[in-house]
C-alpha positions as semicolon CSV with decimal commas, in nm:
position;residue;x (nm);y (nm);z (nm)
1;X;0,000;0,000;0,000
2;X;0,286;0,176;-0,058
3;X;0,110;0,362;-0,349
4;X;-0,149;0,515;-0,107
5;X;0,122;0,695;0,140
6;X;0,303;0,850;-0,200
7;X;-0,063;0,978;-0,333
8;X;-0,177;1,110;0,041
9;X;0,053;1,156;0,229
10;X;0,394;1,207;0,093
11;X;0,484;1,585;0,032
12;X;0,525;1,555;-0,374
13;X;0,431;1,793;-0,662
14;X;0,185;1,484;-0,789
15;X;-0,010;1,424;-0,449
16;X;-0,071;1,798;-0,390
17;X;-0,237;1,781;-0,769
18;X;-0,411;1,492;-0,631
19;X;-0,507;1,623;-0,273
20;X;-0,621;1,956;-0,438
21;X;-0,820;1,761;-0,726
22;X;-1,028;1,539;-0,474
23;X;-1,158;1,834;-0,255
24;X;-1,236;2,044;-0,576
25;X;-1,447;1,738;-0,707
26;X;-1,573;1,606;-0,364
27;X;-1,637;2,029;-0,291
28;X;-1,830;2,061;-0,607
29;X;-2,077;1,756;-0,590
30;X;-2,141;1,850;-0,252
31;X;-2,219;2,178;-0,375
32;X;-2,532;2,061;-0,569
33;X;-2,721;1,893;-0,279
34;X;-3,005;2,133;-0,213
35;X;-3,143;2,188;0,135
36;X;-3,455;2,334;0,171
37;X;-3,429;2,468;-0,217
38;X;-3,060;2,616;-0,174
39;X;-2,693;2,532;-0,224
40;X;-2,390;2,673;-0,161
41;X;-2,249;2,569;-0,520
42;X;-1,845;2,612;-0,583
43;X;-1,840;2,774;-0,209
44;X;-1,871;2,378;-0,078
45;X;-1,545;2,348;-0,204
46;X;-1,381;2,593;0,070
47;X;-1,537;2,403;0,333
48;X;-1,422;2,100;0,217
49;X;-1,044;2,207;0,246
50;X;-1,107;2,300;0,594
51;X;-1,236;1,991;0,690
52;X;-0,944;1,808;0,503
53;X;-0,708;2,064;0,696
54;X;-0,865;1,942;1,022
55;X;-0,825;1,604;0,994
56;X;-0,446;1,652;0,908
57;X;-0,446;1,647;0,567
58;X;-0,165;1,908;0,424
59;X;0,068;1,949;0,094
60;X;0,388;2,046;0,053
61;X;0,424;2,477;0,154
62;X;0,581;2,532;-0,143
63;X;0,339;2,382;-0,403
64;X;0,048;2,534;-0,143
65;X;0,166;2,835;-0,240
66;X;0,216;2,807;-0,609
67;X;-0,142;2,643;-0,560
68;X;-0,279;2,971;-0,391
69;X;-0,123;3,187;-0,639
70;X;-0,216;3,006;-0,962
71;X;-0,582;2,966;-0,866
72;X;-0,610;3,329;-0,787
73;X;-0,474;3,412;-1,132
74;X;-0,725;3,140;-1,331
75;X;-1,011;3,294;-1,095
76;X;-0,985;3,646;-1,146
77;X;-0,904;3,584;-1,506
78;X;-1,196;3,355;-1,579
79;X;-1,418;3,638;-1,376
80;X;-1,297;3,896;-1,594
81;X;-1,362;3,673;-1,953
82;X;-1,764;3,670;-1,803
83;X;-1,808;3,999;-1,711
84;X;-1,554;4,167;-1,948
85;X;-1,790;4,158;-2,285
86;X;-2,020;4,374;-2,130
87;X;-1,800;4,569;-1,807
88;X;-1,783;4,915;-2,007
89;X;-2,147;4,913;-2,180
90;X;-2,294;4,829;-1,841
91;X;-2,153;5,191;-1,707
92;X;-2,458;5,321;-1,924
93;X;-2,710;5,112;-1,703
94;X;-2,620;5,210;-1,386
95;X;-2,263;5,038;-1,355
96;X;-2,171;5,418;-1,204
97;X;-2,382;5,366;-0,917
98;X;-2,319;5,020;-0,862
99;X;-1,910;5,099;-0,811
100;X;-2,047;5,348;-0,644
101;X;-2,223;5,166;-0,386
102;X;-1,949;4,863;-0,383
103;X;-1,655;5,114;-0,352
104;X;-1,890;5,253;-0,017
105;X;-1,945;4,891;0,087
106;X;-1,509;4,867;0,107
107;X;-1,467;5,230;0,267
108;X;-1,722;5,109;0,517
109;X;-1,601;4,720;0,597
110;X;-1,203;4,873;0,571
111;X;-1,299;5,212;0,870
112;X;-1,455;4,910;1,055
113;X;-1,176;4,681;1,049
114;X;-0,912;4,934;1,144
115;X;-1,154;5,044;1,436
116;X;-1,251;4,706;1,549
117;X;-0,825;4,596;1,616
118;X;-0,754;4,914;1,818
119;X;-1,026;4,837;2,030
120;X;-1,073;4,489;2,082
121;X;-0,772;4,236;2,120
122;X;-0,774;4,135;1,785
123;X;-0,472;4,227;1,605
124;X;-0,458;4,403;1,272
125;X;-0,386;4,084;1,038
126;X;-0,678;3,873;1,199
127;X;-0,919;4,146;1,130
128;X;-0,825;4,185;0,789
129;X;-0,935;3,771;0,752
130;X;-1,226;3,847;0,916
131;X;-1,288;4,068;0,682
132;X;-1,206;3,883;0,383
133;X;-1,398;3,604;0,560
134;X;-1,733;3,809;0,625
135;X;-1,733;3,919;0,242
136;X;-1,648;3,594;0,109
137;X;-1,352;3,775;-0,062
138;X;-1,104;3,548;-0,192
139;X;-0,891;3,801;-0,388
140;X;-0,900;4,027;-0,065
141;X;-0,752;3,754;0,132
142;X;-0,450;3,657;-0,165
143;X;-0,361;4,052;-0,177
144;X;-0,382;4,098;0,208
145;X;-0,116;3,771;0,247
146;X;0,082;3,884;-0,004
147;X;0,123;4,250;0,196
148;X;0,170;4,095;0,506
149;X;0,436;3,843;0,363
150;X;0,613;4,149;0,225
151;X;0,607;4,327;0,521
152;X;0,773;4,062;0,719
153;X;0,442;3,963;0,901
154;X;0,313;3,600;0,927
155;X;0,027;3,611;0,745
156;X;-0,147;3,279;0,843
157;X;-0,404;3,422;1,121
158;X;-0,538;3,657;0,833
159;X;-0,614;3,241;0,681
160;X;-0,733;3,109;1,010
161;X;-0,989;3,393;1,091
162;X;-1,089;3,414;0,699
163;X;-1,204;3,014;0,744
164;X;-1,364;3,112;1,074
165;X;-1,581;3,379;0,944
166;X;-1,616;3,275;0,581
167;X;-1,907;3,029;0,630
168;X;-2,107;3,250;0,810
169;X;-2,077;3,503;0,528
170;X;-2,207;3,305;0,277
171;X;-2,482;3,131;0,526
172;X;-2,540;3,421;0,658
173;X;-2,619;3,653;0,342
174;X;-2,847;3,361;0,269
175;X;-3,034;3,379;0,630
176;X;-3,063;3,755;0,640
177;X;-3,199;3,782;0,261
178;X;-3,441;3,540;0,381
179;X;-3,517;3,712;0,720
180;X;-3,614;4,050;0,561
181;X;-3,863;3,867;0,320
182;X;-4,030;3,737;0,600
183;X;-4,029;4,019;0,786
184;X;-4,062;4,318;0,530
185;X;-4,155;4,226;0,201
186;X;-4,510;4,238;0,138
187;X;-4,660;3,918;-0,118
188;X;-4,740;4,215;-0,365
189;X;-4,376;4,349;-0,324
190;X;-4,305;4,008;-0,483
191;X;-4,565;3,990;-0,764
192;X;-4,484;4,356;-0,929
193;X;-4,128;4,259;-0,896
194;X;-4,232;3,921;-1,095
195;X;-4,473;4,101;-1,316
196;X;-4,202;4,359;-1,402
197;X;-3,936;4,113;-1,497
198;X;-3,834;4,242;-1,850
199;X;-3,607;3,947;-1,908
200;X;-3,882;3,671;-1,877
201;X;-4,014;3,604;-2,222
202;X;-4,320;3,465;-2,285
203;X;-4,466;3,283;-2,613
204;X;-4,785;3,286;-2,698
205;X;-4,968;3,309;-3,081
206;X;-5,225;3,488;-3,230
207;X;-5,432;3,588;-3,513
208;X;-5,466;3,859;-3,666
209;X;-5,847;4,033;-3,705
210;X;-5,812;4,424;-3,633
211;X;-5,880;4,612;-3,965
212;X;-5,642;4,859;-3,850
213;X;-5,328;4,679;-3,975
214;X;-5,448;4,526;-4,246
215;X;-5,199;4,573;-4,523
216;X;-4,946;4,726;-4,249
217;X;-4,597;4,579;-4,261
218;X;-4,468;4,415;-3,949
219;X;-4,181;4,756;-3,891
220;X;-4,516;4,962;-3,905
221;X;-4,666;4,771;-3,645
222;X;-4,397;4,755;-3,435
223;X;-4,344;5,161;-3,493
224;X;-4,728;5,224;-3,332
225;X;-4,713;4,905;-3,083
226;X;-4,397;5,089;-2,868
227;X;-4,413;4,705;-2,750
228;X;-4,064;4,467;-2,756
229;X;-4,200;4,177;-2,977
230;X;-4,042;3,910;-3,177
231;X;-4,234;3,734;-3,428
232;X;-4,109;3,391;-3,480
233;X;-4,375;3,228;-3,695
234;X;-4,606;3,365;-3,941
235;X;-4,877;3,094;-4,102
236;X;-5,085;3,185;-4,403
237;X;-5,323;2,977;-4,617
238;X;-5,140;2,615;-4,463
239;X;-4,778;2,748;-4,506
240;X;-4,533;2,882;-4,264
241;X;-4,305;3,118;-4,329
242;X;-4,068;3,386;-4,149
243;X;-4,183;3,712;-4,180
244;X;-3,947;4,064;-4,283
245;X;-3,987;4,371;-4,138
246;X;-4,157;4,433;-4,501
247;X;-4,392;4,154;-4,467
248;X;-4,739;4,310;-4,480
249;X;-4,997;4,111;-4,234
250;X;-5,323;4,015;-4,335
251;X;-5,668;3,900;-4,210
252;X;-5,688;3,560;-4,087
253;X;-5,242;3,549;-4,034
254;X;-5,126;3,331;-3,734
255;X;-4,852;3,473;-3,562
256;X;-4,572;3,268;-3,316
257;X;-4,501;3,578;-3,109
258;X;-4,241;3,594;-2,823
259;X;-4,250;3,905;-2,574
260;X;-4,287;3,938;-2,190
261;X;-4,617;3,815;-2,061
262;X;-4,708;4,131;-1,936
263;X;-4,749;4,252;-2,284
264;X;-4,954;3,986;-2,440
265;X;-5,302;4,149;-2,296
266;X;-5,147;4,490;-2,496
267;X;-5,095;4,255;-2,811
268;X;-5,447;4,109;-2,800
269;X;-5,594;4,404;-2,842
270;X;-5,342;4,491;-3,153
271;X;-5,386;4,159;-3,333
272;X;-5,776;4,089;-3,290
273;X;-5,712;3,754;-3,086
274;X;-5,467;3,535;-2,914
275;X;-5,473;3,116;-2,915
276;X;-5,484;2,906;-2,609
277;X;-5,223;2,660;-2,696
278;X;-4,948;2,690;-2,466
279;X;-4,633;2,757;-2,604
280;X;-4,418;2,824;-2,301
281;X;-4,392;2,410;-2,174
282;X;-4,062;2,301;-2,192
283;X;-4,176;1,979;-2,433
284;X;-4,217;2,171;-2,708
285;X;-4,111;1,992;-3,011
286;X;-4,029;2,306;-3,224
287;X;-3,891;2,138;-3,506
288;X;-4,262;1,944;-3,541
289;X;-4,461;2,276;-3,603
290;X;-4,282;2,210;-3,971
291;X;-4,070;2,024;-4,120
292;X;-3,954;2,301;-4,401
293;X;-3,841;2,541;-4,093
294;X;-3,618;2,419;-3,787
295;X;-3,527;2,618;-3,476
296;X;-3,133;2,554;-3,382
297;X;-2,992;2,695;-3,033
298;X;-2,672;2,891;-3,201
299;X;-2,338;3,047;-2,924
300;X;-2,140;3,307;-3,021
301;X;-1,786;3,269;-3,046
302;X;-1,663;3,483;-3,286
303;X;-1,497;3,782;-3,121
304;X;-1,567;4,051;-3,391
305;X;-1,939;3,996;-3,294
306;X;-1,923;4,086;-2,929
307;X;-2,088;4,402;-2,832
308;X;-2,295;4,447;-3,169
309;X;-2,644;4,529;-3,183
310;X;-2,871;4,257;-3,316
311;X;-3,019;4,475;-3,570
312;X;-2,680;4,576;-3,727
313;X;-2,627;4,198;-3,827
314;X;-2,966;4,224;-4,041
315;X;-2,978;3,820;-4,045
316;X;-3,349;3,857;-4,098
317;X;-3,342;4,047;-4,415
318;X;-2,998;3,869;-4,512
319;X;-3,058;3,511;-4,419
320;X;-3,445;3,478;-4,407
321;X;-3,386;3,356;-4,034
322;X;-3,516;3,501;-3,741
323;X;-3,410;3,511;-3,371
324;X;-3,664;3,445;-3,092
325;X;-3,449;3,424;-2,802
326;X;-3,165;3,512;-2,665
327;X;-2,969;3,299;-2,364
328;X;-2,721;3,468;-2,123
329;X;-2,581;3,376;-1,802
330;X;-2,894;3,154;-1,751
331;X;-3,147;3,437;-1,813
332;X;-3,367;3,431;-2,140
333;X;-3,393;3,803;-2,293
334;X;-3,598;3,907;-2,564
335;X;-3,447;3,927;-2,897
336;X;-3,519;4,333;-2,959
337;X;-3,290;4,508;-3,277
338;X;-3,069;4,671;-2,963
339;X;-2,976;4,383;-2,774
340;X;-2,623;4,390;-2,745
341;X;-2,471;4,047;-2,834
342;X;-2,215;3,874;-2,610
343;X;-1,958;3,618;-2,632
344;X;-2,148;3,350;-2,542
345;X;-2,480;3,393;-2,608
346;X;-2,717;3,142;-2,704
347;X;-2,942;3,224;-2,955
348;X;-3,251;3,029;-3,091
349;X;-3,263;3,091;-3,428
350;X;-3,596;2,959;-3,661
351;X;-3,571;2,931;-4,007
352;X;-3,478;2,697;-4,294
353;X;-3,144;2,455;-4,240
354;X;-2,911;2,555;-4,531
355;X;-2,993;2,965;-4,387
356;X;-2,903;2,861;-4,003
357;X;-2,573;2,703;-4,152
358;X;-2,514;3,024;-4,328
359;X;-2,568;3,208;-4,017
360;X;-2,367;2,961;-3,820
361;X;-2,034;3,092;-4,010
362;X;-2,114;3,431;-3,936
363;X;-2,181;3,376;-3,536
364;X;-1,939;3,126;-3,467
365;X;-2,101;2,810;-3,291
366;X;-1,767;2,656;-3,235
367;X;-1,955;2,445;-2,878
368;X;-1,645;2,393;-2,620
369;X;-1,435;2,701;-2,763
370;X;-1,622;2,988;-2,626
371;X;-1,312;3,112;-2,427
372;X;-1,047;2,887;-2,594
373;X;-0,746;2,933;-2,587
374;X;-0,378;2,785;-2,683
375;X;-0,097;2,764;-2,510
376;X;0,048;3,022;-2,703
377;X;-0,225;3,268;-2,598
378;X;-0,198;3,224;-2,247
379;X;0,185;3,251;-2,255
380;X;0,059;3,594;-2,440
381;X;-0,117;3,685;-2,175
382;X;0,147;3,613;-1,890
383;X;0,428;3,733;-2,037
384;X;0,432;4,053;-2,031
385;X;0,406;4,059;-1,621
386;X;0,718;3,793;-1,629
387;X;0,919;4,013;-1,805
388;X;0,831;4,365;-1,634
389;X;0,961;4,208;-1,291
390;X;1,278;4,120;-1,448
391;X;1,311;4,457;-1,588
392;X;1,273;4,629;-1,248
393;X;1,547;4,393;-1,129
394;X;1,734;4,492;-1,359
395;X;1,722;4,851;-1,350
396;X;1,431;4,898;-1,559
397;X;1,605;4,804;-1,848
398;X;1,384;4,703;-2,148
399;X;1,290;4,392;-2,281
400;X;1,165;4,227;-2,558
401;X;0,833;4,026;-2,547
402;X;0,960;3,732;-2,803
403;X;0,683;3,533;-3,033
404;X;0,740;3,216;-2,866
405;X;0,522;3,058;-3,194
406;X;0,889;3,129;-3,391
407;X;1,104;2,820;-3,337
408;X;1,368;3,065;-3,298
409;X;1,263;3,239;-3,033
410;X;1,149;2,977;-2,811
411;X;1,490;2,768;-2,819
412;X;1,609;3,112;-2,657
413;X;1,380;3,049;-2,382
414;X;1,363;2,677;-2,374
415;X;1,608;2,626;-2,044
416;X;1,523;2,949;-1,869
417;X;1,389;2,852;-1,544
418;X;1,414;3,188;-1,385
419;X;1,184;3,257;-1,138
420;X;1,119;3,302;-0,775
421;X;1,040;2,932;-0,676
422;X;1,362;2,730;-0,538
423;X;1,211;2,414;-0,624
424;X;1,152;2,512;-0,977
425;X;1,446;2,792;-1,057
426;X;1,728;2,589;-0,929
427;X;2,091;2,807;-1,007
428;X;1,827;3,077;-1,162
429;X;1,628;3,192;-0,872
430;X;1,476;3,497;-0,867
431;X;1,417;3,737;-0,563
432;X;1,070;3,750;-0,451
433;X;1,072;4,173;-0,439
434;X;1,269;4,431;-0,610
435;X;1,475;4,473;-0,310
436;X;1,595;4,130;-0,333
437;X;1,652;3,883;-0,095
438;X;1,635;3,972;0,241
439;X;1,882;3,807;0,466
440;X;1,963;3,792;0,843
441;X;2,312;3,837;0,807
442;X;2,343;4,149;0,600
443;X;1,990;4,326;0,626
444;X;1,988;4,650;0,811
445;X;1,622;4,589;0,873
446;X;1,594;4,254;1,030
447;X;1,676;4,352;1,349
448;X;1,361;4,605;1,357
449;X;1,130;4,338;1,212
450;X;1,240;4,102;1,476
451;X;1,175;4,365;1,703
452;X;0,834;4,430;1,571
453;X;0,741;4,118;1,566
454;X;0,880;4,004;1,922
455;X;0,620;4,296;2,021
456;X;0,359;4,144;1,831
457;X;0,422;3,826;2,031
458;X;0,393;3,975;2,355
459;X;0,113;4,147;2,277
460;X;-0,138;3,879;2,119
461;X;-0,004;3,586;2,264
């Protein structure tokens, strides 16, 4: 069983990969049992380290900390990559007041943290976990170790009190949202809020019998409507077909409409009538309605698309296609001219199979490479931080970003180890600040930091 001590036990590059692998996956499964209708999700997989940590369970300090390090990077990275498409264009929706309020929300938690050490007997660096811990603020807590490391303070009670105070941030976000409801939310509170949802779209079809718009094209309709509406569907005399903004309705048309249901009372009234079948159950067989037309869930994944208006692409009037839907983030928008596409997106697009091919090539649908990338990208996008440390070591003296995709090039770089890791640098180690490597011998400062931190002893323990 020799095998078993080398995966678990023994302090190797391969059995932290393995330690850290098991309480992601045994974190994340755990994360989708629902209790009383919630879950904690990807948070699970914090608690699950601390319990390994309790029971003894620990990897080597060094790979811990490349661990630490290289998650925070592929976190905040992958954060950025979701909210990046639409970061600036937000700014003209109320993204101001939002940083607004979440710049307040740090002023507020940082005044209280620096209040709370001088006056109770918690020191400085376990407030700041507590912090970190209390707004279940993972980057906090790297950048707040990193300052303590650097200022020559152990940074592991900012860790301890973060895993104190972390669960009860997330649990207890959860049992205060549900607290007010009880308490202050009124059932009506919730049904405007539900009957004001703009993003829930709602299908429904109708037929058209108001003389007024006989003969009117669907643009005019949709000029004197001031009403979002897609129409997906038009049938006329046993055919379907998908109507242009120039397609001019007339008595007796069927129309596949998608809008928010809080409209279709308002369309009613416009069209002369509206169907009972029920359009919105999740067991619709859309491709049945016909089998000339075929509706086809398209993602975006070309890059030169993100951030365009729907309307711009004129895929309608190009393609004969039309798009009912639009899928973001897990919320279902309505398909208006001045949506905003995003890398991403899932559309559902109706219309006949050789046009959705067409429009295929033009949105991307490449399934699996939404944020792909190659190993040459992601050297791309790490580079230039590798090499701007080694030019303030040196003086600030420039340096060239090679193209590691020229053979050339990358035999130049193919046995430079240089960095700040022992383990990994060997001969080539790098200091781990501009100041280089402070040692007891020779550093004028060590004697105050020992100083400092002798008080710090004496003081909190």
């Amino acid at each position: 069983m020799e095998w078993i001590d080398t995966l678990f036990v023994e302090h190797t590059a391969l059995q932290a990969v393995v330690v850290v692998a098991l309480i992601c996956a045994a974190g994340m499964a755990l994360g989708k049992v629902r209790i009383g209708g919630i879950s904690l999700g990807v948070t699970f997989v914090f608690f699950v380290g601390i319990l390994a940590g309790h029971f003894g369970l620990s990897v080597d300090e060094e790979m811990l900390e490349y661990a630490e390090s290289f998650g925070l990077v592929l976190f905040v990275y992958s954060l950025g990559l979701q909210v990046g498409p639409g970061f600036f264009s937000s700014f003209h929706r109320g993204g101001v007041r939002l940083n607004l309020l979440g710049l307040g929300v740090i002023a507020i938690g940082t005044c209280m943290t620096i209040l709370l050490s001088r006056i109770t007997p918690v020191a400085l660096p376990e407030m700041m976990g507590v912090l970190c811990g209390a707004t279940t603020n993972t980057p906090a807590l790297g950048a707040a170790q990193q300052t303590l490391n650097q200022l020559g303070i152990p940074s592991d009670g900012a860790a301890l009190s973060c895993a104190v105070t972390y669960p009860l941030g997330v649990v207890g976000v959860i049992l205060a949202i549900l607290v007010m409801r009880r308490l202050w939310v009124r059932p009506c509170d919730l049904a405007a809020t539900e009957s004001g949802d703009t993003h829930s779209t709602y299908i429904a079809a109708f037929q058209v019998h108001n003389p007024g718009i006989f003969g009117m094209t669907v643009r005019e309709v949709a000029r004197i409507s001031h009403i979002p509406f897609v129409i997906s569907r038009l049938w006329r005399d046993g055919k379907v077909s998908i109507p242009t903004s120039d397609t001019q309705l007339q008595e007796g048309d069927r129309l596949l409409i998608v809008t928010t249901e809080q409209n279709a009372e308002t369309l009613t009234a416009l069209f002369g009538e509206q169907e009972q079948t029920d359009w919105n159950k999740e067991d619709v067989d859309w491709n049945a309605i016909d089998s000339r037309l075929i509706s086809q869930s398209i993602v975006i994944t070309r890059p030169e698309i993100n951030g365009k208006k729907l309307g711009a692409l004129r895929l309608r009037n190009s393609y004969g296609i039309n798009i009912s839907r639009v899928y973001r983030s897990g919320v279902q928008l309505l398909a208006t001219p001045d949506l905003r596409l995003q890398m991403g997106d899932r559309l559902t697009v109706v219309g006949e199979a050789q046009a959705i091919r067409n429009v295929e090539k033009i949105l991307g649908n490449e399934v699996g490479k939404k944020y792909s990338i190659d190993v040459y990208k992601a050297v791309d996008m790490c580079i230039c931080g590798i090499l701007a440390y080694r030019s303030i070591l040196n003086d600030n003296k420039s340096m060239k970003i090679p193209d590691l995709r020229d053979p050339a090039e990358r035999d130049q770089y193919r046995n430079d180890h240089a960095c700040t890791f022992e383990y990994e640098a060997g001969d080539q180690l790098l200091p781990n600040n501009s100041h280089g490597v402070v040692l007891p011998d020779d550093a004028p400062c060590f004697a105050m930091m020992q100083e400092k931190w002798h008080e710090y002893e004496k003081k909190n323990f």
